[in-house]
C-alpha positions in Angstrom: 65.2 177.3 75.1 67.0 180.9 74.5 64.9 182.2 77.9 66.2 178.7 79.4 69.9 179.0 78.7 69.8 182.7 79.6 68.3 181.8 83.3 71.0 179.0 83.3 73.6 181.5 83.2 71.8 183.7 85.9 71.3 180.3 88.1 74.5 179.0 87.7 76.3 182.3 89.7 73.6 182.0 92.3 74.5 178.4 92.8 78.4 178.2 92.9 77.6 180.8 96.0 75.0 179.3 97.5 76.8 175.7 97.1 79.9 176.6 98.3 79.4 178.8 101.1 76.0 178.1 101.7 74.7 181.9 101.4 71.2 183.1 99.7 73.0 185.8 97.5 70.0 187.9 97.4 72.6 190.4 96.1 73.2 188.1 93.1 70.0 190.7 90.9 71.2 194.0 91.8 74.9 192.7 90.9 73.2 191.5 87.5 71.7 194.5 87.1 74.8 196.6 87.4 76.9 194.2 85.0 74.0 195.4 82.2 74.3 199.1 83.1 78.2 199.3 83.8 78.3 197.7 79.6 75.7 200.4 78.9 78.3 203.1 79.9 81.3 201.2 78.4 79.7 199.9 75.3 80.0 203.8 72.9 83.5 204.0 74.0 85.0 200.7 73.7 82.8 198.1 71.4 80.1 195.7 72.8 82.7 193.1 73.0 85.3 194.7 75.4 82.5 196.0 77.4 81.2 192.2 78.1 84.8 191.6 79.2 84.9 194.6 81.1 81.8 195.2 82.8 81.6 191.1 84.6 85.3 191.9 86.1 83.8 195.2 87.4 81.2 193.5 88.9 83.2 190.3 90.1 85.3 192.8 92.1 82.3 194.6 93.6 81.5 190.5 94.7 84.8 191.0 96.0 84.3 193.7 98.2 80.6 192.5 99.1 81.9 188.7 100.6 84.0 190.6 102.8 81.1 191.4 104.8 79.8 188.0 104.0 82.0 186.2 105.5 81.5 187.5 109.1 78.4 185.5 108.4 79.6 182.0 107.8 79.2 179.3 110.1 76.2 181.0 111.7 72.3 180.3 111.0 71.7 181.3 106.9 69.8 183.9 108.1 72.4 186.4 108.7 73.7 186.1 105.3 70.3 186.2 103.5 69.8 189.5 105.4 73.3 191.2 104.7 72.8 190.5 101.1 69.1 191.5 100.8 70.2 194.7 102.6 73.4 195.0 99.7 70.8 194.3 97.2 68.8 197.4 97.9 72.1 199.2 98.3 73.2 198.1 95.0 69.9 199.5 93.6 70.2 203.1 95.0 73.3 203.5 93.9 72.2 202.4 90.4 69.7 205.1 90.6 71.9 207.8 91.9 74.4 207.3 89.2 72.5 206.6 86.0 68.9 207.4 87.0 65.5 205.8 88.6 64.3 205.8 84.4 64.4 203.2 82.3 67.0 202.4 79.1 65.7 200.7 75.6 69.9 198.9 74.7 69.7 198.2 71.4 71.4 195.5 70.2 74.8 195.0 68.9 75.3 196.3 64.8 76.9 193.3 63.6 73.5 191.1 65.3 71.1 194.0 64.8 67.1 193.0 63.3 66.3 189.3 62.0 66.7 186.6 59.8 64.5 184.4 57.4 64.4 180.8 58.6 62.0 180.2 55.8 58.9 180.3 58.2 59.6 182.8 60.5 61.7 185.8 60.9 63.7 185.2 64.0 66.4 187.6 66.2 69.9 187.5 65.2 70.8 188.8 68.7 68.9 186.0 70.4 71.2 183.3 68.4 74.3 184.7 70.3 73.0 184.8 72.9 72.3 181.2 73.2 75.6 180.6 71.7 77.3 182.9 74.5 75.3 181.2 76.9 76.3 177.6 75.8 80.2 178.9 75.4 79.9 180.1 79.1 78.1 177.0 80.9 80.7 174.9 78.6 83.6 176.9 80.3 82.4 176.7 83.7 81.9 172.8 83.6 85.1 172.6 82.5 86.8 174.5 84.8 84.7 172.6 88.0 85.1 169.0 86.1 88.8 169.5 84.8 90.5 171.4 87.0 92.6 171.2 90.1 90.9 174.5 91.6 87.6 173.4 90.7 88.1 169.9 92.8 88.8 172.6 95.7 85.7 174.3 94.9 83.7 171.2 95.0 85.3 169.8 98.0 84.7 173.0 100.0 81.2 173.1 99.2 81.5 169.6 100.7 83.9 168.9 103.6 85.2 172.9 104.2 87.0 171.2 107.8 89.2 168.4 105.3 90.3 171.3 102.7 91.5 173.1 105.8 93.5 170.7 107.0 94.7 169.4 103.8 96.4 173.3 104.0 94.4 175.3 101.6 93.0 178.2 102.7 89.3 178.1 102.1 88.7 181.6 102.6 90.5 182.6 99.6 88.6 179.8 97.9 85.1 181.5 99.3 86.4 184.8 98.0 87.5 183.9 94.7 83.9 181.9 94.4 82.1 184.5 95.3 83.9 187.0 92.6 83.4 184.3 90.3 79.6 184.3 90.7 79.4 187.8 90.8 81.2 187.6 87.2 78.8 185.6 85.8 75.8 187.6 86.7 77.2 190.4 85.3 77.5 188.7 82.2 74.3 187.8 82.2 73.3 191.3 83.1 75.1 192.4 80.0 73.5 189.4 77.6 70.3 190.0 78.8 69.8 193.8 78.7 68.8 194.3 75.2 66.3 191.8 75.7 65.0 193.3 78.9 66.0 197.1 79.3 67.5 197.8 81.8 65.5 199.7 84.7 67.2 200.0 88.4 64.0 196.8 89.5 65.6 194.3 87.0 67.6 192.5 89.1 65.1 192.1 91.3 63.2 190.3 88.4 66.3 188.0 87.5 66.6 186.7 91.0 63.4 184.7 91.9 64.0 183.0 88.6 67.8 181.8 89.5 66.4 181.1 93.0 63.6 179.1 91.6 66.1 177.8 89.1 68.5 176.5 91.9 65.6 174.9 94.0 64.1 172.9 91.1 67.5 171.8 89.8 69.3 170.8 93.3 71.6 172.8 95.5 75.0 172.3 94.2 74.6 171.0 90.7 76.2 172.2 88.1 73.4 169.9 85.2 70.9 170.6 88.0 71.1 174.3 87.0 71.3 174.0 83.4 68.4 171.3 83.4 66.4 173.4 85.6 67.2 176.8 83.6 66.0 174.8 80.1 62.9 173.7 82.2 62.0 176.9 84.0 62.6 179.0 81.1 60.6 176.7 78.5 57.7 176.2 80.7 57.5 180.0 81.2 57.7 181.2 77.3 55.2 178.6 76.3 52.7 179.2 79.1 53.5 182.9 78.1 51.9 181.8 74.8 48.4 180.7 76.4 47.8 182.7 79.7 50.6 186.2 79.2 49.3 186.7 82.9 49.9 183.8 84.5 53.4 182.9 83.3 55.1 183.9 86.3 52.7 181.7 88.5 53.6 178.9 86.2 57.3 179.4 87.5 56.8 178.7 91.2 53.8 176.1 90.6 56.6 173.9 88.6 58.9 174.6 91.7 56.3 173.1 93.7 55.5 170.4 91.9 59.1 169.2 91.6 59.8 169.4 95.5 56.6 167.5 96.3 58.4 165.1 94.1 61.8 165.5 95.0 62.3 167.9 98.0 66.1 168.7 97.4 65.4 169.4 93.3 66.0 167.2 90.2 69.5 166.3 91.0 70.3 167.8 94.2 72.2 166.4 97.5 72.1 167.4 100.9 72.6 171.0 102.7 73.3 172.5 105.7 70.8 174.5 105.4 68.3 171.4 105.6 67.6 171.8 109.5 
């Protein structure tokens, strides 16, 4: 359920971008990645808990600068954005490696959530408990900034009719931008979360992606419980298979992706797109 929530978090970046401007972030790993390795650098000098507030704004600014060159890709075939980011993905990568390093990094957990406790049963992580308590905090605050606010009825409607918010005087392209920033944010705090459960090595973003992807696709383009159902799924169906066949639990993930679009090609609770030719 903890693996679950933590993909959620991944997903749900990948899907504001994707749903709103209708762009395959492939970017949206390596911009993980760097959220986890940005923290690494910040964590001795200020605390864990600045660097989680520091290191997402670091990356939502490098989202920033990266839609800039996405957006000389909207309104054209999806393509054309897939590629840019793909191409910013391995970017992103090198310069992770030029600046801290093709090795690896063991993070060890914060000192206040370091080793386990006793549930009586089993000895269980202290660290992965805040995590899914972060995780739940975050997806609470992003529902309620889509569900009860003004800017997040612009968001949704821009996903939806981009020509009406124009002409209802809004300007969309600061809406794209600030989206975009905004998922670029939240994989960064993932990348943070996640890293000392993971490492951190310049290839994990690469890993995170194809789950959010996968994630998106099983829970519907554009949905907000789509991505948090599918996260819980994807991410329960991979530890426990992880339990039976250690080898085969990344099959697992793209044969329950399969299975739910030969039962429902646009995901569990997904509408139509744009990109549906």
């Amino acid at each position: 359920m903890i693996l679950g929530l933590l993909y959620a978090v991944i997903a749900l970046g990948f899907m504001l971008i994707l749903g709103t401007m209708e762009v395959i972030n492939f970017a949206h790993g390596a911009l993980f990645a760097l959220g986890g390795y940005i923290a690494m650098s910040l964590q001795p000098h200020v605390g864990w808990w600045t660097a989680l507030v520091l290191a997402p704004l670091g990356v939502g600014l490098v989202g920033l600068l990266l839609e800039l060159g996405v957006r000389r890709t909207y309104g054209r075939d999806p393509l054309f954005g897939l590629l840019f980011t793909f191409g910013a993905a391995l970017a992103i990568e090198e310069i992770i490696r030029i600046i801290w390093s093709p090795r690896g990094y063991t993070i060890a957990a914060p000192a206040f959530v370091a080793g386990p406790f006793h549930l009586g049963f089993l000895f269980y992580s202290k660290y992965r408990v805040l995590v899914a308590v972060l995780a739940v905090g975050l997806l609470t605050l992003v529902w309620g900034f889509l569900e009860k606010t003004p800017y997040g009825a612009i968001v949704k409607a821009g996903a939806h009719d981009g020509e009406m918010v124009r002409a209802l005087g809004i300007n969309l392209g600061l809406v794209r931008s600030l989206v975009f920033g905004l998922g670029a944010a939240m994989a960064g705090v993932a990348g943070v979360i996640a890293a000392p459960m993971w490492s951190l090595k310049p290839t994990v973003g690469a890993e995170a992606v194809m789950p959010a992807f996968i994630v998106v696709v099983i829970g519907g383009i554009g949905s907000f419980w789509g991505a948090v159902i599918g996260g819980l799924l994807l991410g329960t169906t991979s530890a426990l298979s992880n339990l039976v066949v250690p080898r085969g639990s990344i099959l697992v993930m793209y044969v329950l992706m399969a299975i739910v679009l030969l039962w429902r090609p646009r995901g569990l609770l997904g509408q139509k797109s744009i990109l549906e030719l």
